[in-house]
C-alpha positions as CSV (number, residue, x, y, z in Angstrom):
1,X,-10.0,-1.5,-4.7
2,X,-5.8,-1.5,-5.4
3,X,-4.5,2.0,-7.0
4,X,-1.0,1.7,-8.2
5,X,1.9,4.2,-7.8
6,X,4.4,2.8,-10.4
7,X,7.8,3.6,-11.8
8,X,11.7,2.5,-11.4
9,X,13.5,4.1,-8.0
10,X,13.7,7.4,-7.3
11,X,11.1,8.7,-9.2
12,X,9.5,10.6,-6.8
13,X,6.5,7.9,-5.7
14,X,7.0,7.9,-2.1
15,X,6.4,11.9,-2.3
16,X,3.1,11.2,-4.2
17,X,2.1,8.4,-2.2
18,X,2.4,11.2,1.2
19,X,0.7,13.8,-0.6
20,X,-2.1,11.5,-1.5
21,X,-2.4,9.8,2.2
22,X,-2.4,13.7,3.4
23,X,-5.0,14.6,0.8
24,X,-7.2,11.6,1.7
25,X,-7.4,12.4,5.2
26,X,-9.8,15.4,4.7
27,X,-12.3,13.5,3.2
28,X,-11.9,10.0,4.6
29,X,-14.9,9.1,7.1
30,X,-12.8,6.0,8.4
31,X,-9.2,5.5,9.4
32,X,-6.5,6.2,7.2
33,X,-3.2,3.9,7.5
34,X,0.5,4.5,6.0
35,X,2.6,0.9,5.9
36,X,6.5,2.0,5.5
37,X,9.9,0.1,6.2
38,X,10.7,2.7,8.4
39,X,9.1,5.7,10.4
40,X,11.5,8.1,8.5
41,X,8.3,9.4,7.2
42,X,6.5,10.3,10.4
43,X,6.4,14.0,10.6
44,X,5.9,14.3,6.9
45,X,1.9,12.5,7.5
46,X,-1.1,14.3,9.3
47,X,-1.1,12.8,12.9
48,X,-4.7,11.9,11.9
49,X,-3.0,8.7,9.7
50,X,-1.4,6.1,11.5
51,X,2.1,5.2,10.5
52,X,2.9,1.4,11.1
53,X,6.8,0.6,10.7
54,X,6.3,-3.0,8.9
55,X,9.9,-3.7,9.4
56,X,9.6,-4.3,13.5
57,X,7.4,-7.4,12.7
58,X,8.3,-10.9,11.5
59,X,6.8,-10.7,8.2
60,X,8.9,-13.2,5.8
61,X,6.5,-13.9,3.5
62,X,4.0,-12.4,0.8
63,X,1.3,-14.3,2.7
64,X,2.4,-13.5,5.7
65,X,1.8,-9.6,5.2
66,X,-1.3,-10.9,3.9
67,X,-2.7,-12.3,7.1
68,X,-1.4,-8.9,8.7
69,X,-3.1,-6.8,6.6
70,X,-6.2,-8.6,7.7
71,X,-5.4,-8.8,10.8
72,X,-5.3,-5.3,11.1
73,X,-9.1,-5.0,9.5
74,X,-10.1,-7.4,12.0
75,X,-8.6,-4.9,14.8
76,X,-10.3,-1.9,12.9
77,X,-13.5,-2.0,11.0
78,X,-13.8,1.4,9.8
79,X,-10.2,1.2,7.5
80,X,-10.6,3.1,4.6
81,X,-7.6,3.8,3.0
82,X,-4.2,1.7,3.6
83,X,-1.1,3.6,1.7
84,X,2.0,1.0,0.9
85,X,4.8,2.3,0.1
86,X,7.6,0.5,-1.1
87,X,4.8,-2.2,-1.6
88,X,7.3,-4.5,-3.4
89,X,9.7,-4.9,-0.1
90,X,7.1,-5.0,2.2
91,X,5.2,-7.7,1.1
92,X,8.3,-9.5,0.3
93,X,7.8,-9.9,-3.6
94,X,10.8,-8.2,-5.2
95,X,12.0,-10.3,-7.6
96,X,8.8,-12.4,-7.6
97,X,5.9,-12.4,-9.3
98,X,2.8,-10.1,-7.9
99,X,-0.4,-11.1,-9.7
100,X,-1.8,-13.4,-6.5
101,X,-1.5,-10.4,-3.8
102,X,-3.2,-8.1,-6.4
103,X,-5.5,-10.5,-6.6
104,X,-6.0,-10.7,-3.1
105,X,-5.9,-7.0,-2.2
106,X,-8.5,-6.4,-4.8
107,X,-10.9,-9.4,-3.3
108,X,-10.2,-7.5,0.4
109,X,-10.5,-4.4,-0.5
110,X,-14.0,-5.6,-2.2
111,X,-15.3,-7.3,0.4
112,X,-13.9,-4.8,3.3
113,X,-14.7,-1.5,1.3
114,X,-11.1,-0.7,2.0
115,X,-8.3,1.2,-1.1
116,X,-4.9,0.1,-1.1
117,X,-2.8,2.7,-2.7
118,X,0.6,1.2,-3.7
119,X,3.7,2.3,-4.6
120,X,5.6,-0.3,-6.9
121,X,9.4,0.4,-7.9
122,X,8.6,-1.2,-11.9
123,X,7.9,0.2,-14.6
124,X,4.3,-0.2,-15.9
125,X,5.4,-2.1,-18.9
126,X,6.8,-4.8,-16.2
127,X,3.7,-5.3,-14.5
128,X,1.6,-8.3,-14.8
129,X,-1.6,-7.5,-16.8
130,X,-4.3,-7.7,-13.4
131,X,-1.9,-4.6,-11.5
132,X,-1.6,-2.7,-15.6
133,X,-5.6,-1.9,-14.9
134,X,-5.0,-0.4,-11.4
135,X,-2.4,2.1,-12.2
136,X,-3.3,5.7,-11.7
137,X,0.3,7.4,-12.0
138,X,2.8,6.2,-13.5
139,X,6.5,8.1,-13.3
């Protein structure tokens, strides 16, 4: 399943998006993981969630995070929720069009019983029509 964060910059998503990966963590019964640019958000997560700083790996292109979004399910089974924030940047899509990797977040999450919460710096009226469905705030 793919949950959307959406709205132009500085907004207030990222604070949502902590609050929400904090929140899940009391009821989560597998692991819970927070993708960032940066660890500048480290302290501000549960140490129950782990915190990966996307940025330190080699990661060029929107099917490149792909493969490393799956290749951390194949290194942990038992993912249950994976936060994204700043979604757009991290899978290397600004400026590009997004409907594929929803596609293909919605198919994994599916098949691997996984959420993807994501934070997405456009407005809801700029979204394609498959991402317009997954939205559950909107700023």
């Amino acid at each position: 399943m793919v949950q959307i964060i959406a709205g132009d910059k500085g907004k207030g998503k990222t604070k949502y998006l902590l609050d929400k990966a904090n929140q899940s963590i009391k009821d989560a019964r597998g692991s819970v993981v927070y993708l960032d640019k940066s660890s500048k958000h480290m302290y501000e997560l549960s140490n129950k969630i782990r915190l990966v700083n996307v940025s330190e790996y080699p990661l060029y292109t929107a099917d490149a995070f792909v493969g490393f979004i799956l290749g951390m399910i194949s290194q942990n089974r038992d993912l249950e929720f994976v936060f994204l924030d700043s979604f757009l940047k991290l899978a290397n899509l600004e400026g590009h069009d997004i409907t594929s990797t929803i596609d293909l977040l919605e198919k994994i999450g599916e098949e691997y019983k996984i959420t993807f919460i994501l934070s997405v710096s456009k407005d809801v009226s700029e979204l394609p029509e498959n991402a317009k469905k997954d939205v559950i705030v909107s700023l």
